[in-house]
DSSP file (Angstrom, degrees, kcal/mol; ACC not computed):
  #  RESIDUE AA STRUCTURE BP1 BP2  ACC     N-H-->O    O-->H-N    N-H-->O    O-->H-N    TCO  KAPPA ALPHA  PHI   PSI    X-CA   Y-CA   Z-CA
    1    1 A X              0   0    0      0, 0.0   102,-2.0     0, 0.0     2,-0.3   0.000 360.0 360.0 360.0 136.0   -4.0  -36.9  -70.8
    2    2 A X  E     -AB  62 102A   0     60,-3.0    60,-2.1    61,-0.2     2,-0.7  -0.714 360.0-151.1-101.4 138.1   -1.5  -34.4  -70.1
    3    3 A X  E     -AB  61 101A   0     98,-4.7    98,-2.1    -2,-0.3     2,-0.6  -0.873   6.4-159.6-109.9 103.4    2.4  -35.9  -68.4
    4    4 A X  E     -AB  60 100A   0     56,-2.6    56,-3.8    -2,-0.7    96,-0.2  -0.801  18.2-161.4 -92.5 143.2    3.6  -33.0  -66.3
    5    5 A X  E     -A   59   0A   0     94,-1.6    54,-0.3    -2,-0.6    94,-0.1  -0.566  15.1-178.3-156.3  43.5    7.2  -34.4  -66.5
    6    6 A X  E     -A   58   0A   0     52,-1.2    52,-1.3    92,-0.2     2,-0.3  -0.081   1.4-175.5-148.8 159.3    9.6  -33.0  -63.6
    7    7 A X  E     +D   97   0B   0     90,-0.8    90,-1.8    50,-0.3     2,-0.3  -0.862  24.0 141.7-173.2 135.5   13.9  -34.4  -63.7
    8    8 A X  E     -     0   0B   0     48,-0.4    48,-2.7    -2,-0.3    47,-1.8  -0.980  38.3-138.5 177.8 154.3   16.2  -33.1  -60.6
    9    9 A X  E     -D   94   0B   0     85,-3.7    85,-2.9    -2,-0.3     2,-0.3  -0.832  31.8 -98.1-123.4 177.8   18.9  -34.5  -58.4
   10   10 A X  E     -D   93   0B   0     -2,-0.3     3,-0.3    83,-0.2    83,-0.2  -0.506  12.0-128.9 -99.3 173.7   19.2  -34.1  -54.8
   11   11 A X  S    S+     0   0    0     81,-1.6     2,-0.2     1,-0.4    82,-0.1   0.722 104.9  18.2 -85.9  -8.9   21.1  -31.9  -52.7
   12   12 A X  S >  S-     0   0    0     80,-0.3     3,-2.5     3,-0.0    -1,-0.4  -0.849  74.8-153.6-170.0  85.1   22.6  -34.5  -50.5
   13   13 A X  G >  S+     0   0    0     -3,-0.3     3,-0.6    -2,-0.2    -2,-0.1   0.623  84.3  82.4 -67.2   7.9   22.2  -37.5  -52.3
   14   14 A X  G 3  S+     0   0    0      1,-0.3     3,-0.4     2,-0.1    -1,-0.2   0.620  82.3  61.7 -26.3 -44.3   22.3  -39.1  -48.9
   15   15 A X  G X>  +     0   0    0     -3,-2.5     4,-1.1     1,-0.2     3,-0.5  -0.269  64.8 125.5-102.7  34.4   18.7  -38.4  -48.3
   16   16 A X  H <> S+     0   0    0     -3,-0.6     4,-2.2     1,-0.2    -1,-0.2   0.847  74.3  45.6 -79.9 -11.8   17.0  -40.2  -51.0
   17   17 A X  H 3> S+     0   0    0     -3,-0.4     4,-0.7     2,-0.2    -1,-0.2   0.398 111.4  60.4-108.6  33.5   14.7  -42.3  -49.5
   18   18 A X  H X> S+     0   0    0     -3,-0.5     4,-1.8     2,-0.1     3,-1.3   0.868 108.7  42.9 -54.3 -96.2   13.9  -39.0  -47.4
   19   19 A X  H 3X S+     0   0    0     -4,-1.1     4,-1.9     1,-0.3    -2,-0.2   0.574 113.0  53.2 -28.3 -50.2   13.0  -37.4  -50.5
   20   20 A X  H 3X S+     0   0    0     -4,-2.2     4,-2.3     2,-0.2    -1,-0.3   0.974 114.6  45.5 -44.3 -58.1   10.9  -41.0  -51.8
   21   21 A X  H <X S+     0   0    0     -3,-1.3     4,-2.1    -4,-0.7    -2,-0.2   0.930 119.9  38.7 -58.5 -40.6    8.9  -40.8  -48.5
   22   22 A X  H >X S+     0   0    0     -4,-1.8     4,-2.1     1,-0.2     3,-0.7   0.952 118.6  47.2 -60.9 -55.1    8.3  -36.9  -48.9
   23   23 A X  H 3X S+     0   0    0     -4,-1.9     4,-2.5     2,-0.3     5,-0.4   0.867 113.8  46.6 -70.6 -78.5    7.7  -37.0  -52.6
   24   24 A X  H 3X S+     0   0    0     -4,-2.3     4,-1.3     1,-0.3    -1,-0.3   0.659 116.0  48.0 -92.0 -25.3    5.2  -40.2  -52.2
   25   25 A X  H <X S+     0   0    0     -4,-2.1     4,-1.8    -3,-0.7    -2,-0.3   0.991 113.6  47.7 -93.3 -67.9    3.2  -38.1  -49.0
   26   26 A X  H  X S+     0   0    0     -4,-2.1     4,-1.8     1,-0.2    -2,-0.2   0.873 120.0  38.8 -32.6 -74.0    3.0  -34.8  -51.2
   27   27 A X  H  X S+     0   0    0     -4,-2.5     4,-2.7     2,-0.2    -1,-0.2   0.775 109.2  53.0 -67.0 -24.3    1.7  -36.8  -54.3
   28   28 A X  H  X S+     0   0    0     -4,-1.3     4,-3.1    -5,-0.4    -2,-0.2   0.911 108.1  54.0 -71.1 -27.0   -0.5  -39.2  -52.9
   29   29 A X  H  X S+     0   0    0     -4,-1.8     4,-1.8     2,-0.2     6,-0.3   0.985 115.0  45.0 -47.9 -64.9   -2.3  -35.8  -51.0
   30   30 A X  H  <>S+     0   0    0     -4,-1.8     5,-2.7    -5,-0.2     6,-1.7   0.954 119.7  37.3 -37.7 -64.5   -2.5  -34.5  -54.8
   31   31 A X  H ><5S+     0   0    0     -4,-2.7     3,-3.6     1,-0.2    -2,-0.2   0.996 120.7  50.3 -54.3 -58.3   -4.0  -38.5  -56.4
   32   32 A X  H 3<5S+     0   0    0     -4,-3.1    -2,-0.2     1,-0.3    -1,-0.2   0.661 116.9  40.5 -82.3 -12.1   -6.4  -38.8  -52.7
   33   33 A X  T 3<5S-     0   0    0     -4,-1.8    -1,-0.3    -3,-0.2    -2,-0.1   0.408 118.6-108.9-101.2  -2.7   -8.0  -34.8  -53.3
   34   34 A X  T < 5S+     0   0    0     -3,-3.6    -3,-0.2    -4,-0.3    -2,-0.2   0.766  82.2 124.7  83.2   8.8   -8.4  -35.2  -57.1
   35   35 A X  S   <S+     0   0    0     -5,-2.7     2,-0.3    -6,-0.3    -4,-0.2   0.928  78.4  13.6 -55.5 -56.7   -5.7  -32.9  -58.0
   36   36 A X  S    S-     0   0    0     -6,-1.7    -2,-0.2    -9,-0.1    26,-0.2  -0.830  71.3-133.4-123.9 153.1   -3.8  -35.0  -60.2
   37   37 A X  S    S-     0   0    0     24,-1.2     2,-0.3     1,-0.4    25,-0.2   0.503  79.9 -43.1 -88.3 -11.3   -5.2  -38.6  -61.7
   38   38 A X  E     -C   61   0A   0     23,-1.0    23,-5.4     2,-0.0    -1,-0.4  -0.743  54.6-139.3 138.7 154.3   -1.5  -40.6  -60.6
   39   39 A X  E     -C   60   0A   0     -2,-0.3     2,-0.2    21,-0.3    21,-0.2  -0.598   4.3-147.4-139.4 168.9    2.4  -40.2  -60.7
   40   40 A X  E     -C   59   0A   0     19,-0.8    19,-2.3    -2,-0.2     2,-0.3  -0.938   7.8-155.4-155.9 117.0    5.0  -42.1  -61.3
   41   41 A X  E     +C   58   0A   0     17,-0.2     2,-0.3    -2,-0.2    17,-0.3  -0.864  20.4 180.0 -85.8 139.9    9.2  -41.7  -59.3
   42   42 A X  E     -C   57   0A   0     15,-3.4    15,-2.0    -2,-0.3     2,-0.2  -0.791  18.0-160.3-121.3 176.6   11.9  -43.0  -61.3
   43   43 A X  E     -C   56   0A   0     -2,-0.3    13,-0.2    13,-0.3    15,-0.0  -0.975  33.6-101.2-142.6 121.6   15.4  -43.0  -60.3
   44   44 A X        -     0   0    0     11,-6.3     2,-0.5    -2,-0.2     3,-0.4  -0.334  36.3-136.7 -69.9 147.9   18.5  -43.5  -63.4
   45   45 A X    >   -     0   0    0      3,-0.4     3,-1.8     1,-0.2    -1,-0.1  -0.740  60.6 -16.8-103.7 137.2   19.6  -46.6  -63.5
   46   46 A X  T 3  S-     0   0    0     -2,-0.5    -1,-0.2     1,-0.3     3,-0.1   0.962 118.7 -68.3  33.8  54.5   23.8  -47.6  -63.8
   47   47 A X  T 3  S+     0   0    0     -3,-0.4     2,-1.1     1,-0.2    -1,-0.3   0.524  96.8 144.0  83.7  -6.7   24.3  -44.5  -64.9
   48   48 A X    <   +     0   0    0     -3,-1.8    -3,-0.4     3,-0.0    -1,-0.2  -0.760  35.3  67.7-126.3 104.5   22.8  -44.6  -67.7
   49   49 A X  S    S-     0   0    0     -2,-1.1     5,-0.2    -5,-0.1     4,-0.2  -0.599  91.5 -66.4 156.9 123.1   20.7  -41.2  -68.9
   50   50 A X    >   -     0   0    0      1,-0.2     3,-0.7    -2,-0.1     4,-0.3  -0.148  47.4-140.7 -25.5 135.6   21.8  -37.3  -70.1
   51   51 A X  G >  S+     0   0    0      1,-0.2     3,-1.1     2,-0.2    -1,-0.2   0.632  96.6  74.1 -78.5 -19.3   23.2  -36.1  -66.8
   52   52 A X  G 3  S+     0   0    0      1,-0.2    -1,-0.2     3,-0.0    -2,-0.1   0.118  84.7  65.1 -88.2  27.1   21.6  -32.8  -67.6
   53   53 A X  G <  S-     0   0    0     -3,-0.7     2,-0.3     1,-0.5    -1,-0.2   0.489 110.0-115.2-121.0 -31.8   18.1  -34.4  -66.8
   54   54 A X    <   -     0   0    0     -3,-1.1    -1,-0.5    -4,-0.3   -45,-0.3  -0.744  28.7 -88.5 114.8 169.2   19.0  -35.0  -63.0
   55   55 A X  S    S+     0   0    0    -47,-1.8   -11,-6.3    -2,-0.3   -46,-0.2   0.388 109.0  65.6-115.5 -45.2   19.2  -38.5  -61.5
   56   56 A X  E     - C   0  43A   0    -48,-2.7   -48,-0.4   -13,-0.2     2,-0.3  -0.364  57.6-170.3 -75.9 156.5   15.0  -38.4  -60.6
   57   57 A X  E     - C   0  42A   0    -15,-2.0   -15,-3.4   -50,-0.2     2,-0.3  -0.808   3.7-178.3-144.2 157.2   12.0  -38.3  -62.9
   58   58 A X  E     -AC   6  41A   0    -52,-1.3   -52,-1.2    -2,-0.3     2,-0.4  -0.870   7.4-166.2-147.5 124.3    8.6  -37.7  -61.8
   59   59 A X  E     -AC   5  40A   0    -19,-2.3   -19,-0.8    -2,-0.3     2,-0.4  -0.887   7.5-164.1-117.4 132.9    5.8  -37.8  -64.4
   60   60 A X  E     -AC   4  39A   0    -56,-3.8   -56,-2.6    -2,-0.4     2,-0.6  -0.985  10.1-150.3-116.3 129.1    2.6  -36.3  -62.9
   61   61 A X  E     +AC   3  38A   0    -23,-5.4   -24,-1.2    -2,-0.4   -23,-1.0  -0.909  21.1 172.9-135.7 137.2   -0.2  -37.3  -65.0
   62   62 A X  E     -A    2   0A   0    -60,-2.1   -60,-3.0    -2,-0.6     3,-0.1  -0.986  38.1-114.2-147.7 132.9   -3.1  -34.8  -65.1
   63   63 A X  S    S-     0   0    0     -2,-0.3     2,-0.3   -62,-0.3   -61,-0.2   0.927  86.3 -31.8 -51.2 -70.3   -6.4  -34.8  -67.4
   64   64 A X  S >> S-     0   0    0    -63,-0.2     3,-2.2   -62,-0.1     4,-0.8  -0.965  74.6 -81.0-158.6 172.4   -5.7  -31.9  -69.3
   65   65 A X  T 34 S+     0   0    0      1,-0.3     4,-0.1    -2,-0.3    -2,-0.0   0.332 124.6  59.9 -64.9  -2.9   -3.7  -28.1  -68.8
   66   66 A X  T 34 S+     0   0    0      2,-0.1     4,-0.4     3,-0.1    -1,-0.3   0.601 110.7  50.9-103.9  -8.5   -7.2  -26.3  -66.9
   67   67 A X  T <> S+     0   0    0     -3,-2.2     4,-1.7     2,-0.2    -2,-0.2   0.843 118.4  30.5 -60.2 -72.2   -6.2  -29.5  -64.4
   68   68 A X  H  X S+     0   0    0     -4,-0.8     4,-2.0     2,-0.2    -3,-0.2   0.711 114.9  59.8 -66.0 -25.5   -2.6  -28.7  -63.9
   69   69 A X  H  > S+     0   0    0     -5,-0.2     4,-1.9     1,-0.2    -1,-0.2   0.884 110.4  46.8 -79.7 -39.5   -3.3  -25.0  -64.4
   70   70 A X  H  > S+     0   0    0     -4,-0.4     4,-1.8     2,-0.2     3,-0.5   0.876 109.8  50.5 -69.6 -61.7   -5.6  -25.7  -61.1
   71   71 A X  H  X S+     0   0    0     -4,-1.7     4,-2.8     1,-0.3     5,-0.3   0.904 113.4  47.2 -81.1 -43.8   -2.9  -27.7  -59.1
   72   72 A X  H  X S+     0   0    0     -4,-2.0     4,-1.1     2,-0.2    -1,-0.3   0.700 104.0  56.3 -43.0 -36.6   -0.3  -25.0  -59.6
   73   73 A X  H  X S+     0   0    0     -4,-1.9     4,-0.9    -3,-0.5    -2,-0.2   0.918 113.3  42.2 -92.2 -54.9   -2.3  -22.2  -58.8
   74   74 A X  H >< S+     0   0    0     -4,-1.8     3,-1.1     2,-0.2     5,-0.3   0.946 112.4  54.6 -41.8 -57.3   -3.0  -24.1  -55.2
   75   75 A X  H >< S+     0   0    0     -4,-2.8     3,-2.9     1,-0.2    -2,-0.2   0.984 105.4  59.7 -39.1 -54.6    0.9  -25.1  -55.0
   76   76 A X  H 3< S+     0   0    0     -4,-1.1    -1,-0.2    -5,-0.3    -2,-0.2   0.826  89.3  69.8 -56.0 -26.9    1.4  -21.3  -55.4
   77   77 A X  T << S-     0   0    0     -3,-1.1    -1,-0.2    -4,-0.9    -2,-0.1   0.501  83.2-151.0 -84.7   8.6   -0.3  -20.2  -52.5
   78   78 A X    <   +     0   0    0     -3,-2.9     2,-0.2     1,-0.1    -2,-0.1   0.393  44.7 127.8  47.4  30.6    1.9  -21.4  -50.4
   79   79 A X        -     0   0    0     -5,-0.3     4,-0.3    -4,-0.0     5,-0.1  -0.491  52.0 -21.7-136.6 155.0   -0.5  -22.1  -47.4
   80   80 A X  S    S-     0   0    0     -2,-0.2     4,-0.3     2,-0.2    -2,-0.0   0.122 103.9 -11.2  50.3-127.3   -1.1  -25.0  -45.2
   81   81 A X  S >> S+     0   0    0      2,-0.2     3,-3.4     1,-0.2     2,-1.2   0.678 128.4  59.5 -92.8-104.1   -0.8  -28.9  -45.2
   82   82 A X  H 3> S+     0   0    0      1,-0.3     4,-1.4     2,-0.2    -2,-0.2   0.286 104.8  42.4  13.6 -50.7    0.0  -28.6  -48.8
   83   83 A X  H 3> S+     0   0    0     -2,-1.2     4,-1.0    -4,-0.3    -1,-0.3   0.509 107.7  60.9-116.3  17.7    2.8  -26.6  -48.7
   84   84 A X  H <4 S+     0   0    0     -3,-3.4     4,-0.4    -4,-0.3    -2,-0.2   0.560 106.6  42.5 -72.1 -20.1    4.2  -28.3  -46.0
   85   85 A X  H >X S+     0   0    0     -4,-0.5     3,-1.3     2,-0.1     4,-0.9   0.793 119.0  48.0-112.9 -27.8    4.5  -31.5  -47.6
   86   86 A X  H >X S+     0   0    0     -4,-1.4     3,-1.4     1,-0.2     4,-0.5   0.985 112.2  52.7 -63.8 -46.2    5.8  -29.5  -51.2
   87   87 A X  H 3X S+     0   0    0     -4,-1.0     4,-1.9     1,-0.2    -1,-0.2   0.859 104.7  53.0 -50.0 -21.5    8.1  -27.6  -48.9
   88   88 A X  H <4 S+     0   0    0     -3,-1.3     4,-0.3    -4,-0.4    -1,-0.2   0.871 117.0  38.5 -78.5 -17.9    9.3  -31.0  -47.6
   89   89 A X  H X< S+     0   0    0     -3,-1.4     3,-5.1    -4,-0.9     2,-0.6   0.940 115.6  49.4 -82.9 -77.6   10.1  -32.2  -51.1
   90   90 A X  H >< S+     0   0    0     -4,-0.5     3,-1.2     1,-0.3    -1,-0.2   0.207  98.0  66.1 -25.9 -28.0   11.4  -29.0  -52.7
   91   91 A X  T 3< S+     0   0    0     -4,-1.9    -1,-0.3    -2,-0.6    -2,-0.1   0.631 103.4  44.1 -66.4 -35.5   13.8  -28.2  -50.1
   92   92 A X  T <  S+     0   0    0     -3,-5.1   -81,-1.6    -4,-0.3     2,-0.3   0.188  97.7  95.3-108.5  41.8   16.0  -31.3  -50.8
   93   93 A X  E <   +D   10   0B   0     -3,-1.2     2,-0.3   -83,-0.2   -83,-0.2  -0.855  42.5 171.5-112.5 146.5   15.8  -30.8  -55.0
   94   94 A X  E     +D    9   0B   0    -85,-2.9   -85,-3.7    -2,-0.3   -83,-0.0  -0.947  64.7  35.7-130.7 171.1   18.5  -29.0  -56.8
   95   95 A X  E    S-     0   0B   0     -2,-0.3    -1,-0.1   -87,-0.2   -85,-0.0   0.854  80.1-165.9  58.4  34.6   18.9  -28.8  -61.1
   96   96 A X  E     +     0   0B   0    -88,-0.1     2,-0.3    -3,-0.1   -88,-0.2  -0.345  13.1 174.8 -47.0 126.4   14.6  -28.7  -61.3
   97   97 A X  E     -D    7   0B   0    -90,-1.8   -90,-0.8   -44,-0.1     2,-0.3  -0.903   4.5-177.5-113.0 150.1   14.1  -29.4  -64.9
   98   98 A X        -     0   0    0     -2,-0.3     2,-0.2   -92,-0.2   -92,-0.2  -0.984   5.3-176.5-137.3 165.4   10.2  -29.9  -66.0
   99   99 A X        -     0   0    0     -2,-0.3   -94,-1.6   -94,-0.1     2,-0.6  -0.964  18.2-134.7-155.4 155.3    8.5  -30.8  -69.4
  100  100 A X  E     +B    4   0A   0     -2,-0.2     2,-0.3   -96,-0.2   -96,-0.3  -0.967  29.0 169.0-106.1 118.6    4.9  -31.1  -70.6
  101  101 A X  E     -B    3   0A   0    -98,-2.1   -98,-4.7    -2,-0.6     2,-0.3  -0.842  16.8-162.4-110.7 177.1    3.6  -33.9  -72.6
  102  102 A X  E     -B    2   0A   0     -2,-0.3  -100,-0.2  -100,-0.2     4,-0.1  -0.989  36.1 -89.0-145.1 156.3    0.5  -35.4  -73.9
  103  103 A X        -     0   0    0   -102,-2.0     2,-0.4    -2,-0.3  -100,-0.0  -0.350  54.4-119.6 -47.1 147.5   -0.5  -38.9  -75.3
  104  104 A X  S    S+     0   0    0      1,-0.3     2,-0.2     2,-0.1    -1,-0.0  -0.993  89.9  39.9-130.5 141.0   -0.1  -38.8  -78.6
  105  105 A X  S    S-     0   0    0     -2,-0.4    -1,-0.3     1,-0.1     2,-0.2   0.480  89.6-172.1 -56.7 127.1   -2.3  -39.2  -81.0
  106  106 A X    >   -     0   0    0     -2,-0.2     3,-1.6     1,-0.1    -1,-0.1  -0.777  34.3 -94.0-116.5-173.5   -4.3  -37.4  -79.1
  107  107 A X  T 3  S+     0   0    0      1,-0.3     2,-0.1    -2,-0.2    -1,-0.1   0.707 113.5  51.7 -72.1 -31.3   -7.7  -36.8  -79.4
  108  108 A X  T 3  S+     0   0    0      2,-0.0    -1,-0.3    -3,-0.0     2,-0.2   0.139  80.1 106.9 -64.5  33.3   -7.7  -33.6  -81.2
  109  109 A X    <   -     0   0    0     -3,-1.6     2,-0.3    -2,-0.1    -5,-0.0  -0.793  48.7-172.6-100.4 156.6   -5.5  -34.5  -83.8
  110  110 A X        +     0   0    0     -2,-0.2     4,-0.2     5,-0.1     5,-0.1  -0.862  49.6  18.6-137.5 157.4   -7.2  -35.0  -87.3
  111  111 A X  S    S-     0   0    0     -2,-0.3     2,-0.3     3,-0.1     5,-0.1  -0.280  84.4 -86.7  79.9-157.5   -5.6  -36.3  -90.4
  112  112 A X  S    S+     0   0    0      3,-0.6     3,-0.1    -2,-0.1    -1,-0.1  -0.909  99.1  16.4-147.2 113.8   -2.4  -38.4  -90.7
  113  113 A X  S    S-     0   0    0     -2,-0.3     3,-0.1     1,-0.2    -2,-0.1   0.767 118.8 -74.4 101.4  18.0    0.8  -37.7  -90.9
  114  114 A X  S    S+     0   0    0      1,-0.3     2,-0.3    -4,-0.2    -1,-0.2   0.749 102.2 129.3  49.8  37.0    0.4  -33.6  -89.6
  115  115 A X  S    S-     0   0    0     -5,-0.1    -3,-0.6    -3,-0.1    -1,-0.3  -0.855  71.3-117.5-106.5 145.3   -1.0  -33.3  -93.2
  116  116 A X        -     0   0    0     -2,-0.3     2,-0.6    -5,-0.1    -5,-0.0  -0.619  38.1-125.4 -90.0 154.0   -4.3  -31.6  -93.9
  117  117 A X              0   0    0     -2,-0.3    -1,-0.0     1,-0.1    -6,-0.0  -0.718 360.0 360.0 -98.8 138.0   -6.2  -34.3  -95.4
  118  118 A X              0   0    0     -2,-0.6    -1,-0.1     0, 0.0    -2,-0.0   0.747 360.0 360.0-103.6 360.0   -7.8  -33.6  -98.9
């Protein structure tokens, strides 16, 4: 499993549970069409987190990189209900950081310990 990883603040932090509602209507279109397998919002708590990561996390959790490759390429086209509900999020993010991860170990690792085994 692949963690599409996304960190941002708002523009008005006013509007955050604007942004929850938008955010939770965007991705659940994504989970209910098979795009993405499930998300996760966090919000830092008392402060307490690099500031250069953004106030938000959203971990988007996607089967593997022809998955995500898939969901982007749709995002990108900028058309319809779809990007109507990204526009609604994306319009109130500033300081967009994203990161990829993956479980680890995952299953194509062999050996132990990044050593070839002899």
């Amino acid at each position: 499993m692949d963690y599409y990883t996304i960190w941002c603040n708002l523009k008005d932090s006013r509007k955050d549970l604007e942004f929850a509602v938008a955010l939770r209507a965007y991705l659940d279109r994504l989970v209910e069409s098979g795009r993405v397998l499930d998300y996760r919002i966090t919000r830092r708590k008392l402060g307490f987190g690099p500031p250069e990561l953004g106030e938000f996390g959203i971990v988007i959790a996607v089967a593997d990189l022809a998955q995500l490759d898939q969901v982007f390429g749709q995002v990108a086209a900028r058309a319809g209900e779809l990007e109507r509900l990204h526009g609604a999020v994306y319009s109130l993010v500033t300081d967009f950081r994203a990161g990829l991860y993956r479980d680890f170990p995952d299953p194509q690792r062999t050996g132990t310990g990044g050593r070839a085994d002899v």
